[in-house]
C-alpha positions as CSV (number, residue, x, y, z in Angstrom):
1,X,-186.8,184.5,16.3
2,X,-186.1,182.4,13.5
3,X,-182.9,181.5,11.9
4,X,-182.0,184.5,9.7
5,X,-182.9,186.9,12.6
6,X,-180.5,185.2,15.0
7,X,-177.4,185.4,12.3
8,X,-178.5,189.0,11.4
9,X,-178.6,190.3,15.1
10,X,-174.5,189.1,15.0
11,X,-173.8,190.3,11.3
12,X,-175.9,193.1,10.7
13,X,-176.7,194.6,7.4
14,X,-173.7,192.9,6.1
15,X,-173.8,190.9,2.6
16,X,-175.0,187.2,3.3
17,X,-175.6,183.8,1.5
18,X,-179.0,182.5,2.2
19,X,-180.5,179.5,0.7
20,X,-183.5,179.6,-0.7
21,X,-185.9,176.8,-2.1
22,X,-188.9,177.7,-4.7
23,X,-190.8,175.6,-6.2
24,X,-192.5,175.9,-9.9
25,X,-196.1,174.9,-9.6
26,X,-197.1,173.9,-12.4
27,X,-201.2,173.6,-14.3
28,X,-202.7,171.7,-16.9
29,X,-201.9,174.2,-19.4
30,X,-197.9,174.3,-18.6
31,X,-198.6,177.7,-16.8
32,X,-196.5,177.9,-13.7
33,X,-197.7,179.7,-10.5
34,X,-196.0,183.0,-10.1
35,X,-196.2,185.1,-6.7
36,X,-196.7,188.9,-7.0
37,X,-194.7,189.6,-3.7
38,X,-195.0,193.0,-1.3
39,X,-191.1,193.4,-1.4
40,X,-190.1,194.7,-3.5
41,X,-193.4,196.1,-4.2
42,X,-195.0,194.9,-8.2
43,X,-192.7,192.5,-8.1
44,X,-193.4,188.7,-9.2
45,X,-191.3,185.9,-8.7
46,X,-191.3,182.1,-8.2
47,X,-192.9,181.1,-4.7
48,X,-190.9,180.0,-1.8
49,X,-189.1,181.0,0.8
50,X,-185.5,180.7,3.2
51,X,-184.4,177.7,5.0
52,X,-184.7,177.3,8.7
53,X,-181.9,175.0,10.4
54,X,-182.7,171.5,10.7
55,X,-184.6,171.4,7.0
56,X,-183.6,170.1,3.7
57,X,-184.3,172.3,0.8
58,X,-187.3,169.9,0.2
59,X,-188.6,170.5,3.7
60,X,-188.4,174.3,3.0
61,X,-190.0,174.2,-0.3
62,X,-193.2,172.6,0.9
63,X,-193.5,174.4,4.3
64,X,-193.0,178.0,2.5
65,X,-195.5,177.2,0.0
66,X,-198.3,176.1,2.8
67,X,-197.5,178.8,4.7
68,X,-197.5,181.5,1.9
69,X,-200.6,180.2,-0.2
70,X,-202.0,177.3,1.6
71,X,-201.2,174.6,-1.3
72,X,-200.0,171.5,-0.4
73,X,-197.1,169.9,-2.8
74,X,-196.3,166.3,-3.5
75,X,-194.2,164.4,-6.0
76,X,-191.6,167.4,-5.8
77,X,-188.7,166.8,-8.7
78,X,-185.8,168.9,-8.6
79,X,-185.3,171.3,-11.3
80,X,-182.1,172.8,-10.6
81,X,-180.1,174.6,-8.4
82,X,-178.4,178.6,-8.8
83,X,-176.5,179.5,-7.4
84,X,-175.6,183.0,-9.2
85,X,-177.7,185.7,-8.0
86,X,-177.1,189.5,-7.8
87,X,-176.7,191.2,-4.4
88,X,-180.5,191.7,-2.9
89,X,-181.2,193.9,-0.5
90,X,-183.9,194.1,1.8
91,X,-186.4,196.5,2.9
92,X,-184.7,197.0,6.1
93,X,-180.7,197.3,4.3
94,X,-180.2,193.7,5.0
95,X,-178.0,192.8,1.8
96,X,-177.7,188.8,0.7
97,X,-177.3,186.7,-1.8
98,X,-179.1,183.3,-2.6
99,X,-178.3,180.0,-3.5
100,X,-181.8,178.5,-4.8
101,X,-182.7,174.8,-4.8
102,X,-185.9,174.4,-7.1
103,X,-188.2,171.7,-7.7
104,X,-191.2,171.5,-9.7
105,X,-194.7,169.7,-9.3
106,X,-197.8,169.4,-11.1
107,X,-199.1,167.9,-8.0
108,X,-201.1,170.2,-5.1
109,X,-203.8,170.8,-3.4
110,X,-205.5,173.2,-1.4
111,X,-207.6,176.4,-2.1
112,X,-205.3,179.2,-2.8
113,X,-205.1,182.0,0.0
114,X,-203.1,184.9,0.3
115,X,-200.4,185.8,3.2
116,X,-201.0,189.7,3.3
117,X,-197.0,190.4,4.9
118,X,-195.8,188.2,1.8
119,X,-197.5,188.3,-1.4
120,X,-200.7,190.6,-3.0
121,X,-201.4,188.1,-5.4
122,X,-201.0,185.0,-7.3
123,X,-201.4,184.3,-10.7
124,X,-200.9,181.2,-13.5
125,X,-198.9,182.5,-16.5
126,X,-197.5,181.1,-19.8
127,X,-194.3,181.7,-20.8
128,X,-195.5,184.4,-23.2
129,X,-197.7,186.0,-20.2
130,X,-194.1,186.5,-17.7
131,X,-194.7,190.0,-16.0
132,X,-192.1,192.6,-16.8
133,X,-191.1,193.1,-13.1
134,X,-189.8,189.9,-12.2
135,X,-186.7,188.6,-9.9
136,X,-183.4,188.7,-12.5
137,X,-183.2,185.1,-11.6
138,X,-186.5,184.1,-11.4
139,X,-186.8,185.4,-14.9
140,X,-183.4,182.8,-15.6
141,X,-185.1,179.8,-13.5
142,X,-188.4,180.3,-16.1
143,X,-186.6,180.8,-19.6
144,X,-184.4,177.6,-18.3
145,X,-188.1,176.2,-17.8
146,X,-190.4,176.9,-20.3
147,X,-186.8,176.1,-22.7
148,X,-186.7,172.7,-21.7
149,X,-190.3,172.2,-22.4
150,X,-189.9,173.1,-26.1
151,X,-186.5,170.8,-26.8
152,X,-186.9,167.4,-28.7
């Protein structure tokens, strides 16, 4: 049982803060490596996943993404950190909210591979190329991303 399972057999459905860490992978071309997850289904959003106790958020970022696509990160940078998301709620009524720590690399590794219970597929896209079902504040996390790449 890992961390959020232990808080949410005292709490229940009840709204919570989780904290999150995703990480924006980044190619060649600028294109940054978006998940399309299985909850909530056609949805795409940034990879990464919660925090388990005893991790930083850096910790967290890497595991998550070995885990979920079997890419191993170095030379992480931290992007930013929200800390304003909507309400979520789960497929099973469990209701949270996030506070997001994320970093960004153009440095991995691995052959990509998908996590069936997580994700359906994965996919490199431009800013012009963001899907129109995307996380509200994965869609903010981008714009803030692919802004800062066009500044002088």
């Amino acid at each position: 049982m890992n961390y959020v399972q232990k808080i949410r057999a005292v709490v229940g459905h009840q709204p919570m803060i989780l904290v999150v860490s995703g990480v924006l992978i980044i190619d060649d071309e600028n294109r940054v490596l978006l998940q399309k997850r299985t909850f909530p289904k056609d949805t795409w959003g940034i990879p990464g996943g919660m925090m388990e106790l005893g991790e930083t958020t850096e910790t967290t970022a890497t595991r998550e993404i070995e885990e979920e696509m079997g890419l191993k990160l170095a030379n992480l940078k931290l992007f930013n950190v929200y800390s304003d998301s909507p309400l979520y709620e789960a497929e099973n009524g469990d209701q949270y909210y996030t506070v997001s720590t994320i970093y960004k690399t153009t440095d991995y590794s691995g052959n990509l591979k998908i996590d069936a219970v997580e994700s359906e597929t994965f996919e490199f896209r431009a800013f012009d190329q963001l899907p129109e079902r995307l996380f509200p504040e994965h869609r903010k996390i981008l714009h803030d991303y692919f802004d800062g790449c066009t500044e002088a």
